[in-house]
C-alpha positions in Angstrom: 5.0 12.2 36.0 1.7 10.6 34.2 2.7 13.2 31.0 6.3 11.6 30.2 5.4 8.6 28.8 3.0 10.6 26.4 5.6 13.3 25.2 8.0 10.6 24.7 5.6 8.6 22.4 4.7 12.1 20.5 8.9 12.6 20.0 9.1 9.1 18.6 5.9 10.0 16.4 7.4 12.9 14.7 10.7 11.0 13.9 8.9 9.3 11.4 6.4 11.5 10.5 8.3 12.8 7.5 8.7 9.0 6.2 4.6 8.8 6.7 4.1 12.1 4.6 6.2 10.5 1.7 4.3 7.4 2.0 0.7 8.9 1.6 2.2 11.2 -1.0 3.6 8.1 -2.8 0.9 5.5 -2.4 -1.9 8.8 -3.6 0.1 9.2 -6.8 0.6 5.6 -7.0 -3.4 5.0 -7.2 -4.6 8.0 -9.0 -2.8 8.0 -12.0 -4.7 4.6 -13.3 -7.8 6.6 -13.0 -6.8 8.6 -16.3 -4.6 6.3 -17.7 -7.6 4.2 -17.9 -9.7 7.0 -19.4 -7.1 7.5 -21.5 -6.4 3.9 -22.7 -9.2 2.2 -22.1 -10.2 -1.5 -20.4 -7.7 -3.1 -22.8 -5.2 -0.2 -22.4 -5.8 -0.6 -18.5 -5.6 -4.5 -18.5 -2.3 -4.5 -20.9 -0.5 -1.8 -17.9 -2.0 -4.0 -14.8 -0.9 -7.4 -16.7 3.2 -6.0 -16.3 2.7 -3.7 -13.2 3.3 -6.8 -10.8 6.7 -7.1 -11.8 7.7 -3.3 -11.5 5.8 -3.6 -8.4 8.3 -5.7 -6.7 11.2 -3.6 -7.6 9.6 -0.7 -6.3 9.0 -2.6 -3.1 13.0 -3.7 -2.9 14.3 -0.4 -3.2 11.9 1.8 -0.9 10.5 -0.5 1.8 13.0 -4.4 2.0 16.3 -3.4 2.0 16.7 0.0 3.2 15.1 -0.6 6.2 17.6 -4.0 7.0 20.6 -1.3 5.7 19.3 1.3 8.2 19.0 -1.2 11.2 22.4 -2.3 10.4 23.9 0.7 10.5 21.7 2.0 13.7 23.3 -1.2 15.5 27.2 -1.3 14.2 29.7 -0.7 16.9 28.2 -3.4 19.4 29.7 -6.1 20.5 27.9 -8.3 18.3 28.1 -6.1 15.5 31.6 -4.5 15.5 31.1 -3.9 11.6 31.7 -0.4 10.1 29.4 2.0 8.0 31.9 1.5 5.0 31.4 -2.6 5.4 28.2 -1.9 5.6 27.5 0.1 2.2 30.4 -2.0 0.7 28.5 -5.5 1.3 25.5 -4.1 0.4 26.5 -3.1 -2.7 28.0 -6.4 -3.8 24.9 -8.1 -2.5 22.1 -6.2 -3.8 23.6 -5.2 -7.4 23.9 -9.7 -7.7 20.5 -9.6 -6.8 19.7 -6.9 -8.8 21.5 -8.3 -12.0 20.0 -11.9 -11.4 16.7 -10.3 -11.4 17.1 -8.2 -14.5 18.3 -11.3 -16.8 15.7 -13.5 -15.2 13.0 -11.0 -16.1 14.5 -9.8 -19.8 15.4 -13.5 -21.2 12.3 -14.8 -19.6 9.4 -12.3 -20.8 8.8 -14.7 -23.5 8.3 -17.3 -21.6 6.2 -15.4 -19.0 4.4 -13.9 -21.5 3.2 -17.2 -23.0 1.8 -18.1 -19.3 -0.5 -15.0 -19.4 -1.4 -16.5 -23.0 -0.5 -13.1 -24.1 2.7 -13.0 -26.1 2.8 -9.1 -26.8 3.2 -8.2 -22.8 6.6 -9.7 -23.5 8.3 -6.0 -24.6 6.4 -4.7 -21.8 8.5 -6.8 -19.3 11.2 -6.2 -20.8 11.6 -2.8 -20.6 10.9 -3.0 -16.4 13.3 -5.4 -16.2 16.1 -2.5 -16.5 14.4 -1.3 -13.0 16.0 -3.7 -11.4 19.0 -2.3 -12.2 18.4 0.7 -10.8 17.0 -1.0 -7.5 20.5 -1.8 -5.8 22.0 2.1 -6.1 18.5 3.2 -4.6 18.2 0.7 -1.7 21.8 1.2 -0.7 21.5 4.7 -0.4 18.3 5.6 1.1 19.2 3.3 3.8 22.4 4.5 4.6 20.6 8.3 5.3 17.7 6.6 7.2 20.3 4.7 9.5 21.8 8.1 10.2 18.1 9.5 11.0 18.5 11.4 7.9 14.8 11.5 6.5 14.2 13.8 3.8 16.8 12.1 1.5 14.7 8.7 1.1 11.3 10.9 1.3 12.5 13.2 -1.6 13.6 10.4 -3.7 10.2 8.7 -3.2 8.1 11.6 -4.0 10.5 12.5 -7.1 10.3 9.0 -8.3 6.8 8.4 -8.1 5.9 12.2 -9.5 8.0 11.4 -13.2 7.1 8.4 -13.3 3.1 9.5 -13.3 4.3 12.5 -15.2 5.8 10.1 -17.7 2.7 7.9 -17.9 0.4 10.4 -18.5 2.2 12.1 -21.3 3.5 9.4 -23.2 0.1 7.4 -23.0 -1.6 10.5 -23.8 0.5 11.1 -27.1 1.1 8.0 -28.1 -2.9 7.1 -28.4 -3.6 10.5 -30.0 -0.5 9.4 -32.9 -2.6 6.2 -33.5 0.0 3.5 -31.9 -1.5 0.3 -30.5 -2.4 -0.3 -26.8 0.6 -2.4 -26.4 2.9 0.7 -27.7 0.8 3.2 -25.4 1.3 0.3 -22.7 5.1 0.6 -23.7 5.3 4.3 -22.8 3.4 4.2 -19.5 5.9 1.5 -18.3 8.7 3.8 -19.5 8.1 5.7 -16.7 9.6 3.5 -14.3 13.3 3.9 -15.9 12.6 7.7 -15.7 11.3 7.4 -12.5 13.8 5.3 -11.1 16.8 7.7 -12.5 15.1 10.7 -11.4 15.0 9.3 -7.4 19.0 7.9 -7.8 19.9 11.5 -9.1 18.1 13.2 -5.9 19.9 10.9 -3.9 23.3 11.3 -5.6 23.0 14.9 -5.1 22.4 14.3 -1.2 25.4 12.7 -0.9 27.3 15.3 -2.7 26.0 17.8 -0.5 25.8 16.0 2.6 29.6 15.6 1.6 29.1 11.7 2.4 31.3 10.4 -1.2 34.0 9.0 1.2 31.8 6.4 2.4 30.7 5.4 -0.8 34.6 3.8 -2.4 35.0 0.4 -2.7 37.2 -1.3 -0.1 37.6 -5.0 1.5 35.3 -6.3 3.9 36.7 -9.1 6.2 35.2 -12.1 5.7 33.0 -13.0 8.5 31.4 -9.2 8.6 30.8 -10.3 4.7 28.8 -13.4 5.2 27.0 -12.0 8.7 25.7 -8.7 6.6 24.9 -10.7 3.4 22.7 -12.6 5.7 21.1 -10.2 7.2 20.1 -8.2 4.1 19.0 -11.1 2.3 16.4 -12.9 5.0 15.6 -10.0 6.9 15.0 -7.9 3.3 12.7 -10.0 2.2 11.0 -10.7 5.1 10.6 -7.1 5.5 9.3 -6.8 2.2 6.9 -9.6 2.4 4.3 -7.1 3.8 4.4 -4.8 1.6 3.8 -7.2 -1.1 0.5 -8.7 -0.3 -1.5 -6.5 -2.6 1.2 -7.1 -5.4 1.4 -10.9 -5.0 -2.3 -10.9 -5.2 -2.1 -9.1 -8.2 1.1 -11.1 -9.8 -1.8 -14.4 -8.7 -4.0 -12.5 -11.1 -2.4 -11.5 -13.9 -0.6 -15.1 -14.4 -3.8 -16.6 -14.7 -7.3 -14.4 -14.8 -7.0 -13.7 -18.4 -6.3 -17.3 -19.2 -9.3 -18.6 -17.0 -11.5 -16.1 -18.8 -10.7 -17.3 -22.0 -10.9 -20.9 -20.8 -14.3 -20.1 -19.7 -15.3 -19.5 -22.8 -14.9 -15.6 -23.6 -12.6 -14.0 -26.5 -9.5 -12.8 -26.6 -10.6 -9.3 -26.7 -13.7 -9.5 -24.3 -12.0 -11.2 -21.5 -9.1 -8.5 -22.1 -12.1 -6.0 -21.7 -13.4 -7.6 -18.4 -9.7 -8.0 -16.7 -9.6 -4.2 -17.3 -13.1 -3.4 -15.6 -11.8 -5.5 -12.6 -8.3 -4.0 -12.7 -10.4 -0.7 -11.8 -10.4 -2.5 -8.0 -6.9 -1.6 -7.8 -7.1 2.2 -7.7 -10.4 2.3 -5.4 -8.5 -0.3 -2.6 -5.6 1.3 -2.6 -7.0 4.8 -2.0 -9.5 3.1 0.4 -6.3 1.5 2.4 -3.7 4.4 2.0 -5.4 6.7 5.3 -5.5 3.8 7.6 -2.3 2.2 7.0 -0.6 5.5 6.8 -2.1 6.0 10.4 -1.1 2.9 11.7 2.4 3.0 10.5 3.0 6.2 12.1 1.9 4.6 15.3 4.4 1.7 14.7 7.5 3.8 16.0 5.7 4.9 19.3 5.0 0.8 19.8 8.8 0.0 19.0 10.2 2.4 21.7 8.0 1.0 24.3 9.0 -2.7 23.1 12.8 -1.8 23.8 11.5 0.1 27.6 10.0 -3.2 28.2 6.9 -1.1 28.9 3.8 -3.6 28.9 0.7 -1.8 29.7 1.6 0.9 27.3 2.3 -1.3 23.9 -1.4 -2.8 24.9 -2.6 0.8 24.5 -1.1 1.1 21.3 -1.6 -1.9 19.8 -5.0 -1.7 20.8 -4.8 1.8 19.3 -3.4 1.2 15.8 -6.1 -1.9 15.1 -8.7 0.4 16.7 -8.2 3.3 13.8 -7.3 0.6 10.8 -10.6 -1.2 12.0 -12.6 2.2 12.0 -11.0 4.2 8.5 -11.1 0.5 6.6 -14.7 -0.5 7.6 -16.2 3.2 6.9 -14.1 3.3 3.9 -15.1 -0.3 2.7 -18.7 0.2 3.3 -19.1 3.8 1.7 -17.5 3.1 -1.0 -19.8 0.3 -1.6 -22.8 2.1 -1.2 -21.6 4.3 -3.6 -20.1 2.2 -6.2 -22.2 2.9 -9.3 -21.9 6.9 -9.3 -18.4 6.6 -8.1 -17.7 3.3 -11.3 -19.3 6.2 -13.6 -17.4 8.8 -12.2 -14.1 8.0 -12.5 -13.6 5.0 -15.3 -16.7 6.7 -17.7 -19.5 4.3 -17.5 -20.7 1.5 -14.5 -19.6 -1.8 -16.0 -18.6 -4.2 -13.2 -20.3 -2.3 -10.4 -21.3 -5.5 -8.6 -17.8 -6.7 -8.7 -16.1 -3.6 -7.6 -18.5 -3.6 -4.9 -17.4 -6.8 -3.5 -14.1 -6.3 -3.9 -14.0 -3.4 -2.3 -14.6 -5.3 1.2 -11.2 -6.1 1.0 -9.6 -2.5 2.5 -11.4 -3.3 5.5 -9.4 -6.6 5.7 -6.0 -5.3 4.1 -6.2 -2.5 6.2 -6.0 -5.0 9.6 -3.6 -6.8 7.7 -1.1 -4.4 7.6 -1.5 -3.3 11.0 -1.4 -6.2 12.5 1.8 -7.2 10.8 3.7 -4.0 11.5 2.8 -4.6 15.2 4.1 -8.5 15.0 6.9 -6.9 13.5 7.4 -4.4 16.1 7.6 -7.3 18.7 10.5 -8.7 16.9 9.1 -11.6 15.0 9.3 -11.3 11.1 8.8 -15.1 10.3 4.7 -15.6 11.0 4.0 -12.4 8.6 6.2 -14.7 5.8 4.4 -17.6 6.8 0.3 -16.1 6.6 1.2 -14.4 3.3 2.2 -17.2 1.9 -1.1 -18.9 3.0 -3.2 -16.0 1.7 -1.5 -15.6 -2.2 -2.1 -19.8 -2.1 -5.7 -19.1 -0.7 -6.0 -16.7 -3.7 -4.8 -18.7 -6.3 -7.0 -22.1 -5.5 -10.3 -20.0 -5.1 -9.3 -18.1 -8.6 -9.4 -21.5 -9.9 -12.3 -23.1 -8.2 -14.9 -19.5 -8.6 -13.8 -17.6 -12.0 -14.5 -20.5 -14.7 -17.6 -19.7 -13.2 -18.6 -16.5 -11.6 -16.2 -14.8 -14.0 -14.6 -11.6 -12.3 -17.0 -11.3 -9.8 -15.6 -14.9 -9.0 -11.9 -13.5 -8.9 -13.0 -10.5 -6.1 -14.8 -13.2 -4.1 -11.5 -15.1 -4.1 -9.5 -12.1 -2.9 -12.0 -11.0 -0.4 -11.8 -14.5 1.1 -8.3 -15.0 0.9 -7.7 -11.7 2.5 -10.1 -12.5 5.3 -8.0 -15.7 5.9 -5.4 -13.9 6.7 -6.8 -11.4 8.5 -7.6 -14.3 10.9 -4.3 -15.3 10.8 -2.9 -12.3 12.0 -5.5 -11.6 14.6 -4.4 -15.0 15.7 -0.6 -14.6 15.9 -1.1 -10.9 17.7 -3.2 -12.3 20.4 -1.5 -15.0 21.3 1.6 -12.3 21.9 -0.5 -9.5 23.3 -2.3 -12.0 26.0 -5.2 -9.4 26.1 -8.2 -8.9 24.3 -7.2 -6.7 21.3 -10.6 -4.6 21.0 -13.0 -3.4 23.8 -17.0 -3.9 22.9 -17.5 -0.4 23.4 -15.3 0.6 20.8 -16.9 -2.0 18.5 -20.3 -1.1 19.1 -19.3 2.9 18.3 -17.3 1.7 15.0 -20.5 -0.8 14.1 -23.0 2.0 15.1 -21.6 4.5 13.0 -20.8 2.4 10.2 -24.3 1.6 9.9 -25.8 5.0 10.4 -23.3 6.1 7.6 -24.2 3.3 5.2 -28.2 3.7 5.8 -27.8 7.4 4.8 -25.8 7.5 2.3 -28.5 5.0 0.8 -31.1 6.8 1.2 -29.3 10.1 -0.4 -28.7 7.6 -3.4 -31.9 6.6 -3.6 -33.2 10.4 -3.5 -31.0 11.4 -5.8 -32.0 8.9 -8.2 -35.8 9.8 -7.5 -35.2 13.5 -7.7 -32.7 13.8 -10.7 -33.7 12.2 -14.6 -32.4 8.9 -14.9 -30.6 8.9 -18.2 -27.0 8.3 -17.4 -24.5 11.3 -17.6 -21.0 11.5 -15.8 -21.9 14.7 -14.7 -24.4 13.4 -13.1 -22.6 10.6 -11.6 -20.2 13.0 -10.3 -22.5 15.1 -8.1 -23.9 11.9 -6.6 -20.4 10.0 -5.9 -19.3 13.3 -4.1 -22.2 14.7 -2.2 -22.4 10.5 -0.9 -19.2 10.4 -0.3 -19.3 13.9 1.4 -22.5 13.3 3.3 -21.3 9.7 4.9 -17.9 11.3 5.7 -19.6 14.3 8.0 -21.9 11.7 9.8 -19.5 9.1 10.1 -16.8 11.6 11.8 -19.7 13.0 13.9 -20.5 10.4 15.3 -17.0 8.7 16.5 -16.4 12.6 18.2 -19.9 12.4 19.8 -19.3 8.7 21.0 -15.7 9.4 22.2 -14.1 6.7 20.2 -10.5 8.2 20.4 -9.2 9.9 23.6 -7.4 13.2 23.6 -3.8 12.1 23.7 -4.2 9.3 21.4 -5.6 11.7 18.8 -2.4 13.8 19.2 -0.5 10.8 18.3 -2.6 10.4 14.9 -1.9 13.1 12.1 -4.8 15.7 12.1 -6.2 14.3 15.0 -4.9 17.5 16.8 -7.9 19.6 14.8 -10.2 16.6 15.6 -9.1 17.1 19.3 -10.4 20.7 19.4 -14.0 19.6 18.4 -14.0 17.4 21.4 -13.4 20.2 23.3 -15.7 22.1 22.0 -18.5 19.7 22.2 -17.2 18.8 26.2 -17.4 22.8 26.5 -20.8 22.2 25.5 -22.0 19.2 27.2 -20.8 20.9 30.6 -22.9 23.9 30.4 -25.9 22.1 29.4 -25.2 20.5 32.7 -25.0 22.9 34.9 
């Protein structure tokens, strides 16, 4: 009897497991391209692309994560009492809704790059902006249909179209910025090409998901018909409050980076720099975006595929086991963001070198990179306050956090520069991540972490840091000290290597993670067999 609860957590796990796999494909694609676009292009290259991203961001956002999840709950929930809706006035609404919002974004965006343009003090970003404005055109088709196949369970659909979007689009970066610098254009015409590839992207994702329909043999659905009036207005609201409240999470990181491209470059220039050093330095810090986002993309990914297990226990009603889970999915974004934060810090230099060809803004990368430790609670502790049915506080602490960020940009970059502007996010992040711990306790009732389990994650987090020091520092000692990427590249990999073997030792020694909660986290099945192996151990040494 103990065992049913457990199977039925690992059957709820693997639902969404092929949604997870597309998300860590997507968001690894989504970070690693900048690292040779930025080779490729430069600081200046690298700042034009991050200046515009924001805004493609947000449509990306839309059309993968806000409203094809509200779609999918719809449609999951039709034939109630409340909701005595059909799929057909489901799609249909949708489909009016989202292409006005769609269209109202796209001539916002294309008649006011100008305009937004001149409040980054930058006037040639306005083609840039331009161009990504025709993604939100493409946004309503995509969010329509990958939430009609998730509401029917139908997976693969959305996570093909997310995989195919995101691979063009990187494909279509890479090769246009690529040519483009080697014909001699300007940055702003190379920057032009990269952003290209979110129309190709975009149309290569819809086409995937047209040709589900075709052979899912679904077309019927899709013809315009009437919707009565009061299903109408009772969808339209739906999609539109619950969509964006759905999508607030998954904007943090771009709000924080829309907060910096409005007005980083300007306060650099205000401070005193030129046009075409503070350009330069925006770049170097826009290398922070890459490194947090590969920091954050293991932890979340783990906690988001826990979030399903926490929602079927939340509609049993089944107290002591959301605890356990909750306690869970904070436990592994609290271990993979701490280790990740505070290895990559330790090696930031080899690992600067490494991937962006020399170490400029090594300090500042350092510091900012203590923000995957606190992005990575963040998002777990707003899927779980969203898995106990309240979407408003996550609205609400975001919205504190991007304000946090923008007063502290003004108060610390006029004078620490960028290193002032990764303070500022680190600290607005850590707001929040108070915020949240907050609003989850006061639901949960119950402390959220054990002092065992921070004493392990402290313990090893320290032991890892202190080595992969001391291998920096022999390194250093033992190789010439001229500067060489090789170089760099050996000692960012054989740190990052070294800390990743003691760290994992020592959470399997300690016992951080029991045996069935590993089975609920991907991999943690071939992590389970070591613990066997080293119990196996332990109990002949005993006897």
């Amino acid at each position: 009897m103990a065992e049913k609860p457990y199977k039925t957590s690992r059957d709820i796990f693997r639902g969404a497991l092929i949604l997870s796999a597309a998300a860590i494909i997507v968001k690894i694609l989504s970070a690693a391209y900048r690292i040779p676009y930025q080779n490729v292009a430069g600081d200046i290259g690298f700042y034009i692309y991050q200046q515009v991203y924001p805004f493609y961001g947000v449509a990306l956002t839309l059309s993968t994560l806000g409203f094809p999840v509200v779609i999918s709950k719809l449609i999951a929930e039709r034939g109630s009492s409340e909701n005595d809706y059909t799929i057909k006035d489901i799609l249909s609404t949708a489909l009016v809704v989202l292409g006005s919002i769609g269209l109202l974004l796209f001539v916002a965006l294309f008649l006011g790059a100008d305009w937004i343009a001149g409040i980054m003090r930058d006037p040639e970003l306005s083609g840039l902006l331009k161009i990504i404005a025709f993604s939100y055109l493409l946004m309503p088709f995509s969010s329509v249909l990958r939430g009609f196949f998730q509401g029917k369970n139908d997976m693969i659909p959305t996570a093909g179209s997310q995989v195919a979007e995101q691979s063009i689009r990187v494909v279509t970066i890479l090769v246009l910025s690529t040519l483009f610098v080697h014909m001699g254009y300007s940055l702003y015409d190379v920057g032009k090409g990269a952003v290209f590839g979110s129309i190709t992207g975009g149309i290569s994702g819809l086409v995937l998901l047209f040709a589900f329909v075709l052979l899912r043999r679904e077309w019927k659905l899709f013809k315009p018909m009437g919707v009565k009036r009061p299903h109408f207005i009772r969808i339209s609201r739906s999609l539109i409050f619950q969509g964006f409240a759905f999508c607030v999470t998954g904007l943090i990181l771009i709000l924080f980076q829309f907060v910096d491209s409005l007005h980083l470059y300007s306060l650099l220039r205000g401070s005193g720099m030129g046009e075409g050093e503070a350009k330069g330095w925006k770049g170097v810090y826009d290398r922070g975006q890459p490194l947090l986002q590969l920091g954050t993309v293991v932890a979340n990914s783990f906690a988001l595929a826990l979030v399903p297990v926490i929602s079927g226990f939340v509609r049993d009603r089944n107290d002591q086991e959301i605890l356990g889970k909750v306690r869970l999915v904070l436990r592994v974004s609290a271990t993979i963001g701490l280790a990740a934060a505070v290895g990559l810090m330790a090696t930031m230099r080899p690992v600067n070198y490494m991937l962006f060809t020399d170490s400029k803004g090594t300090v500042t990368l350092a510091i900012y990179s203590i923000s995957i430790l606190f992005t990575s609670l963040i998002m777990a502790k707003a899927a779980v306050i969203q898995c106990l049915g309240h979407s408003v506080a996550p609205v609400i602490i975001t919205l504190i956090g991007v304000g946090s960020k923008w007063l502290l940009d003004l108060a610390l970059i006029p004078r620490y520069h960028i290193a002032g502007a990764a303070c500022a996010t680190v600290l607005a992040f850590f707001i929040m991540t108070i915020l949240f711990y907050i609003v989850v306790k006061v639901h949960i009732k119950k402390p959220l972490f054990e002092k065992r389990h921070l004493h392990i994650i402290l313990g090893s987090t320290a032991c890892m840091g202190l080595a992969v020091l001391l291998f920096n520092e022999a390194f250093r000692w033992v190789m010439p000290p001229e500067e060489s990427r090789m170089l760099a590249t050996f000692q960012a990999l054989g740190g990052v290597g070294m800390g990743a073997v003691i760290f994992l030792f020592m959470i399997i020694r300690t016992g951080l993670f029991t045996e069935e909660e590993l089975a609920l986290i991907p991999a943690g099945l071939k992590v389970k067999r070591l613990i066997k192996k080293k119990n196996r151990g332990t109990e002949n040494v005993d006897e």
